[in-house]
N, C-alpha and C positions, 0 to 999 in steps of 0.2 A: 469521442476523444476528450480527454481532460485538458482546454483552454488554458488551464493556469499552468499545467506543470509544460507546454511547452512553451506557452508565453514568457513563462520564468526566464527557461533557458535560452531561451532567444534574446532577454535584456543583459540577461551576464552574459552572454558574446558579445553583446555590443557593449557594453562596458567596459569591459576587457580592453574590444580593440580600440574603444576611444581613448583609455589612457595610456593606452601605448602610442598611438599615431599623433594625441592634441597635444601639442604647445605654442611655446610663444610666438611663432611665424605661423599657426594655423596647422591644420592637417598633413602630415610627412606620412604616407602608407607604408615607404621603405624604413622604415623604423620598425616595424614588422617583425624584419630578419635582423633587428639586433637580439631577439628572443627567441628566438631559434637556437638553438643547439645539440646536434644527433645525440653525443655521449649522456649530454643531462639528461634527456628522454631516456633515453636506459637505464639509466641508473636510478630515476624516481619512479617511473611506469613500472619496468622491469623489475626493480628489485620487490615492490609492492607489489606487482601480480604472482614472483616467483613463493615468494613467502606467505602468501596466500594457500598458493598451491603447496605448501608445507604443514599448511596448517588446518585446510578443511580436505574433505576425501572430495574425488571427483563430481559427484552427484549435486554437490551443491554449485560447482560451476556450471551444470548442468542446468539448472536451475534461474540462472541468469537471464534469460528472455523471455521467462515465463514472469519474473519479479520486476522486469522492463516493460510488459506489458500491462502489466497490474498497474503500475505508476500512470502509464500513459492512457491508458483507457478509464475512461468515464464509468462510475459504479451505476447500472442501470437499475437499480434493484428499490422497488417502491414498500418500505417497511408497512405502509398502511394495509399495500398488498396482503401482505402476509397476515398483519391483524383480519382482514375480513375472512380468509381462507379458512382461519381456526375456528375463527365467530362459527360461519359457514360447518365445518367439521363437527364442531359442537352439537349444532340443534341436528344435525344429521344421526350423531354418537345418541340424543336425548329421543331420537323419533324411532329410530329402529336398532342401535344397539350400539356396542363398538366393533363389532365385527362385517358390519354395513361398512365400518370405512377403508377396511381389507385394501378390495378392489380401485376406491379412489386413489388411494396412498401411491399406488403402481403408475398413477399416469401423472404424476407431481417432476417436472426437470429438476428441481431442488434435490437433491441426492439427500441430506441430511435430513431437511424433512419429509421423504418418504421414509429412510429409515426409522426416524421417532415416530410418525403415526403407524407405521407396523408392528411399533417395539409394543404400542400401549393397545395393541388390540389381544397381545396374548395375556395372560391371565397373572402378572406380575403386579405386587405392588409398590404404589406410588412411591412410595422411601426406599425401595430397591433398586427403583427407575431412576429416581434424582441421582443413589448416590453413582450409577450408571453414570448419568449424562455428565455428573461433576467432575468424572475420573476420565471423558472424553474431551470434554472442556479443558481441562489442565492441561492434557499430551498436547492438544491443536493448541493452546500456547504456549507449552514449551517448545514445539517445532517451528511455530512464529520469530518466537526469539531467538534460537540456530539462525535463521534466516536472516535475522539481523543481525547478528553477530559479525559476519563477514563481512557487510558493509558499515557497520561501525570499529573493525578491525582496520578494514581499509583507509578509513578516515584516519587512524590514529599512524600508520605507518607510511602515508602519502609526505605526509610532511618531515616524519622521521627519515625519510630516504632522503629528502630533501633536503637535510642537515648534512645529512652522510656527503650528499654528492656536494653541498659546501663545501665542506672539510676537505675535501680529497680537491676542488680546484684549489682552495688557498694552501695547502700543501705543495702542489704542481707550481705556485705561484712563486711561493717563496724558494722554492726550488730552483726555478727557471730564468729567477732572479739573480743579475748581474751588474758588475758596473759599469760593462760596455753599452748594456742597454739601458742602464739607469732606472727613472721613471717612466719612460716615455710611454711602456705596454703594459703600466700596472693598474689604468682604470681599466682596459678591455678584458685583460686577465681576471680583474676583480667582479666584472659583468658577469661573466661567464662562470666563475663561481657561486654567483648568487643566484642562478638563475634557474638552479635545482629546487631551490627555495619556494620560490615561483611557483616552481611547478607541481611541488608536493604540494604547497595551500591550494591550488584549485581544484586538484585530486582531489583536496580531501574536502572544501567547502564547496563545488560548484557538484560533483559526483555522488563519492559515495555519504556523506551528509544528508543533504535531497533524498537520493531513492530509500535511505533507509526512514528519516524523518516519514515521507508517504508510504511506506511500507506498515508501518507501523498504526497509523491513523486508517490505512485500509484494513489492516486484521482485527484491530480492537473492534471498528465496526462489521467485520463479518463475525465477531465474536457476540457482539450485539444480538444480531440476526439472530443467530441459534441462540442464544440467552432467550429470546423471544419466543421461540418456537418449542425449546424447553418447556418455558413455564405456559405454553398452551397446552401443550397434548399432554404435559402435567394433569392441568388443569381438565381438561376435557375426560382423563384417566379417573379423576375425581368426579365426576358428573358434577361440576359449578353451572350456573345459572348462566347461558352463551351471552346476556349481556353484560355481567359481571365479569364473565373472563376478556368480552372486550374489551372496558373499562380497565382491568388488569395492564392488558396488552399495551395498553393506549399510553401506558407510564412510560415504555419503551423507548416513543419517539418524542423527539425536541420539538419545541413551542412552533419554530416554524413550519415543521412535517405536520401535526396537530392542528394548526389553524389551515394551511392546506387543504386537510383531510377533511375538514369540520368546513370549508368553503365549497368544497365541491358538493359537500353531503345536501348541504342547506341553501343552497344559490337557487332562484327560482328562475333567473333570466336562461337565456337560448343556450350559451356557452356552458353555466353553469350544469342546466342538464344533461349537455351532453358530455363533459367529463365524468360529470355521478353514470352517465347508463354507462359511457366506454368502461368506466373502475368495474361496475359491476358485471358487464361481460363478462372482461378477464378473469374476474373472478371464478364466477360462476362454470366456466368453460373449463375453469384444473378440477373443479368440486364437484360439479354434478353432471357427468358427461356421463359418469358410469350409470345413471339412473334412465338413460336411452334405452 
């Protein structure tokens, strides 16, 4: 589970309710239910979910706990992994062929990289395959950005309702206004107007903001990923030098993934070797099972 993105949410609730509840006598929790109001909630929730629903086809609501899960779950995915795998693939493609890696490519969970190391075992070339994988690259981010689209829609329309259901109390306000009642109900009245307001800004910074902001930081890095895996079985398609296309690979990940990677490799102490043998298990266990 991703730490930050609930710890987040767990501070702007308490945020929230602390500046609703703190003032100048201390903590009031019946302050609460001055923020409460059924009609507002309709009209900022509602009118931004209705128009939503006018504006993308069903499937992408569909979609919504599958893009909640993505946010909330921790990416397990160790990019070095992958550079050893290809390493790995490599001198395998250099010792008996590319058709030796047929059968590995089949037992890989990575769906995409079993596809690419299939695709480069049949007899295509390299510049047919990139411009392949570019033209698969683009669609997987133009579907990314659909995805974000409706939670940066949402963003924009949370607070737009929020205007809306203003307007419409200071209308009812001035309306209801008289001179039997004076001023006496024109701060509650005025509350109660603003309080759509309210509620379109956390729709749209506490909600859809957030998931789309991580939404966005998770697919560029699963974009990563296969960027990586691209330019291995590229690479391996090319018969490159397997420490060379490491080397390559190694560009892929950030300083701190690299010194990591390059700690575990080179640590002579207890701990040390035993992250280096666990890495290379895993390794070893997707790459050469099929050689049993």
């Amino acid at each position: 589970m991703e730490i930050t993105t609930i710890l987040g949410y767990v501070l702007v609730v308490f945020t929230i309710i602390f500046g609703m509840t703190f003032g100048a006598t201390g903590f009031d929790f019946g302050a609460i239910g001055n923020f409460i109001n059924i009609p507002s909630v309709f009209i900022t929730i509602g009118g931004t979910f209705f128009v939503l629903l006018a504006s993308f086809p069903f499937k992408t609501f569909k979609n919504i706990p599958k893009h909640l899960k993505m946010v909330i779950q921790k990416d397990k995915k160790d990019p070095y992994e992958y550079v050893e795998i290809l390493t790995e693939l490599s001198k395998e493609a250099r010792r008996k062929g590319l058709l030796a890696l047929e059968d590995k490519a089949n037992e890989f969970e990575d769906q995409f990289l079993k596809e690419s190391v299939l695709l480069i075992v049949d007899a295509i070339e390299p510049d047919k395959l990139r411009d392949w994988f570019d033209q698969k690259l683009s669609y997987i981010e133009m579907r990314n950005e659909e995805d974000r689209k409706f939670y940066d829609m949402g963003a924009t329309l949370g607070p737009a309702f929020g205007m809306i259901g203003t307007l419409i109390g200071l209308v009812n306000m001035l309306a209801n206004m008289s001179l039997d009642g004076g001023a006496s109900t024109l701060g509650a009245d005025m509350s109660v107007a603003l309080i759509t307001t309210l509620y379109g800004s956390i729709l749209a910074n506490c909600i859809f903001m957030p998931i789309s902001t991580k939404l966005q930081i998770i697919q560029e890095r699963e974009v990563l990923f296969k960027e990586l895996i691209i330019e291995g079985v590229i690479c391996i398609k090319e018969g490159e030098n397997p420490k060379y296309i490491k080397e390559k690979l190694l560009n892929f990940l950030n300083e701190n993934e690299i010194a990591k990677a390059m700690g575990a490799e080179g640590a002579d102490g207890k701990e040390g070797k035993k992250a280096k043998g666990k890495a290379k298990t895993k390794v070893k266990a997707k790459v050469k099972e099929g050689n049993a």
